[in-house]
N, C-alpha and C positions, 0 to 999 in steps of 0.2 A: 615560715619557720626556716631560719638558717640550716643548710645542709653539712652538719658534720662530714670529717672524712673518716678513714678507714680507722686509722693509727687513733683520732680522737674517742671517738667512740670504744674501740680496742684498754684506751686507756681512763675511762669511765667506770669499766668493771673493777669489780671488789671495792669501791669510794662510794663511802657512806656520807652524803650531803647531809646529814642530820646528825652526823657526828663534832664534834670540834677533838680535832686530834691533836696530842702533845705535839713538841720540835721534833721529838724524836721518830713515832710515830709518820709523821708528817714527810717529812722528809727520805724514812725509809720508804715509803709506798709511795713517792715520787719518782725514786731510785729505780724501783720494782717496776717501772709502769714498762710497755714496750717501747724501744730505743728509735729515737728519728735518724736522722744519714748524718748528723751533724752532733756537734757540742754546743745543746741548750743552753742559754740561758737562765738561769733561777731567778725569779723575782718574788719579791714580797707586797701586799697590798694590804692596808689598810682604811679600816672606815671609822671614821672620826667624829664625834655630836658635838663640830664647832658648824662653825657659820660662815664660809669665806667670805663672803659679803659684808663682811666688818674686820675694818684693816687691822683691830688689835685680836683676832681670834686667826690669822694667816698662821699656815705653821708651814716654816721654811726652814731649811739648814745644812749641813753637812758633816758627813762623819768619813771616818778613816774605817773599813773594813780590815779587822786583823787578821784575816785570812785571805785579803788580796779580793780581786772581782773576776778575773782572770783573760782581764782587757788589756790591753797595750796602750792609756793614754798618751797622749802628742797633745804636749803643755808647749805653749806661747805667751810668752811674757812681754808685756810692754812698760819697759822700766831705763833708768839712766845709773851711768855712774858709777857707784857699788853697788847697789841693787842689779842691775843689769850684769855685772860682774857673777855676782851671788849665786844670779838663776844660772848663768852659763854653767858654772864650777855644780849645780846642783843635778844639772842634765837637760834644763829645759831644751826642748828642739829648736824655738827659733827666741831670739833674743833682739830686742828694738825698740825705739818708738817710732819715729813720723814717719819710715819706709816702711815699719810694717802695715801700720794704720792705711798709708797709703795705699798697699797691697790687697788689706780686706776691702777697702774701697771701690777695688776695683775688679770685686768679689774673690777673693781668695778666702777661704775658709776652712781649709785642709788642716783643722785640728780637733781638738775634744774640752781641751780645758783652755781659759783664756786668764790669767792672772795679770794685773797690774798695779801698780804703786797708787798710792792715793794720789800724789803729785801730776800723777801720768792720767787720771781720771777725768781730769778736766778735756782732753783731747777723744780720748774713749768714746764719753759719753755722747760723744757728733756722731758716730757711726751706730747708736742706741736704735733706729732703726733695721738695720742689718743684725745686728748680733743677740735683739733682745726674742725678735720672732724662733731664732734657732737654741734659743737657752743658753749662750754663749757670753754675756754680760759680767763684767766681774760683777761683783758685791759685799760688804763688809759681812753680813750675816751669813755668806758660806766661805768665808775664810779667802775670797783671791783678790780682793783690795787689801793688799797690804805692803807694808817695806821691807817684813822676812821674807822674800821670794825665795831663798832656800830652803826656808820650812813648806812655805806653800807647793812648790816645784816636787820636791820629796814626798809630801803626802798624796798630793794627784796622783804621780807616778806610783804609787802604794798601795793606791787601791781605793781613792777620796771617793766618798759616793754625795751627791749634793740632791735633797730635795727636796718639793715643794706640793703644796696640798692642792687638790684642781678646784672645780667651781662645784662639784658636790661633793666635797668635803675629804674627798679619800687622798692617800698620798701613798706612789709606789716607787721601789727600789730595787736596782740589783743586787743579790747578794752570793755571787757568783757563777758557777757553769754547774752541770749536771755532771761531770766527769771529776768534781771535787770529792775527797771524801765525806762521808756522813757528819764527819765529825767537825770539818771545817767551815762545812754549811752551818752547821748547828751555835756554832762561835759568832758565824758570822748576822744568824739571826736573830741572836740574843742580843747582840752589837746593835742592830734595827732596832730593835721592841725598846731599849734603853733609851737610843737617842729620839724615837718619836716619845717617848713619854716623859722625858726631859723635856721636851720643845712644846710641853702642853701650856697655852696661855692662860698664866694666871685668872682671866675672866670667865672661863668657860667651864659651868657648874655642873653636877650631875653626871653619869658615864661618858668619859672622854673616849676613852677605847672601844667602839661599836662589833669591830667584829677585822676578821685578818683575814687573810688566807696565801697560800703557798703555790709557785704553778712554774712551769717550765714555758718555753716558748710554745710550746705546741700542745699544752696539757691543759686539762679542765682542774680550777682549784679549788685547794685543797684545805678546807677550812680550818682554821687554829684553837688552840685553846688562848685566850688571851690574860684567863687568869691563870697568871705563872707567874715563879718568882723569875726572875731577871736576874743571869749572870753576866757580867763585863769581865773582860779581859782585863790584869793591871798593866 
């Protein structure tokens, strides 16, 4: 049996694992839990009755957090032109193609988000070893294959959160730090619950939403209710 530590254990009390608690709920007695020497992480986790093992039940994607994630991404763009233009005027950190490329090559990877032109794809996709193992690969389904690299560049920077379901079935996200307030946690989890259940595949019948739950980097979580109405930000 895995040896808890102090602070884990410390923060077990009063959490009723047989409960499923509201966002609100949930997130208060996250809040409430005792504090580690840093600014946790929030993540959210859910569990899904698809089947990843069948390419049309994958659930992948990405969303803009309207409360921000409270990360500092470092977007890299590899585009020509006006696109290339675009990203620079939009903030992206480094702007290129064939010297950057040559760069991750030659293992540079000191960034978080990798955006490129479809045009530029074709060169990309050689380095598909190196950047696919670190989840760094653009893709049209999370928005950084594209020729708006100002929109793309602007949304990273904003708080883009991109994700992908694992091999048994569940799929987790950040949804910002522990030093946010209640309320922006609560935006930003409605935000989650919306776009995983948008991203439910057409094929998959029967309770798609298994079950959720809430946890900080160092916390035990915190079960959800999952029947809830869903609010979005307009």
């Amino acid at each position: 049996m895995k040896k808890r530590s102090k602070l884990y254990r410390s923060r077990c009390e009063g959490l009723d694992r047989s409960k499923n608690y509201s966002f609100e709920e949930g997130i208060k007695l996250l809040q409430a839990m005792p504090k580690a020497k840093f600014d946790e992480t929030v993540e959210v986790a859910f569990t899904l009755g698809i089947d990843p093992k069948q390419s049309d039940q994958i659930v992948r994607g990405a969303l803009v957090m309207p409360r921000g994630t409270g990360k500092t991404q470092r977007v890299v763009v590899v585009a020509d032109g006006e696109a290339a233009e675009a990203a620079k005027a939009a903030g992206a950190d480094e702007v290129g193609h064939q010297e950057l490329l040559q760069k991750m090559k030659g293992g540079w990877l000191d960034f978080d988000v990798l955006i490129a032109t479809p045009a530029a794809m074709k060169d990309v996709r050689t380095l598909g070893r190196v950047l696919g193992p670190r989840g760094l690969m653009p893709n049209p389904k999370t928005g950084t294959v594209t020729d708006d690299t100002a929109t793309a560049v602007k949304e990273a920077k904003a708080g883009r959160v991109e994700y992908r379901c694992d091999k048994a079935g569940c799929v987790m996200m950040p949804i910002g730090k522990l030093s946010f307030t209640a309320d922006a946690l609560e935006d930003n989890l409605h935000a989650a619950f919306a776009a995983i259940t948008r991203a439910r595949p057409s094929v998959v019948k029967g309770v798609y939403m298994r079950a959720a739950t809430i946890c900080a980097t160092m916390s035990p979580g915190i079960p959800l209710d999952v029947n809830v109405k869903i609010k979005e930000k307009a």
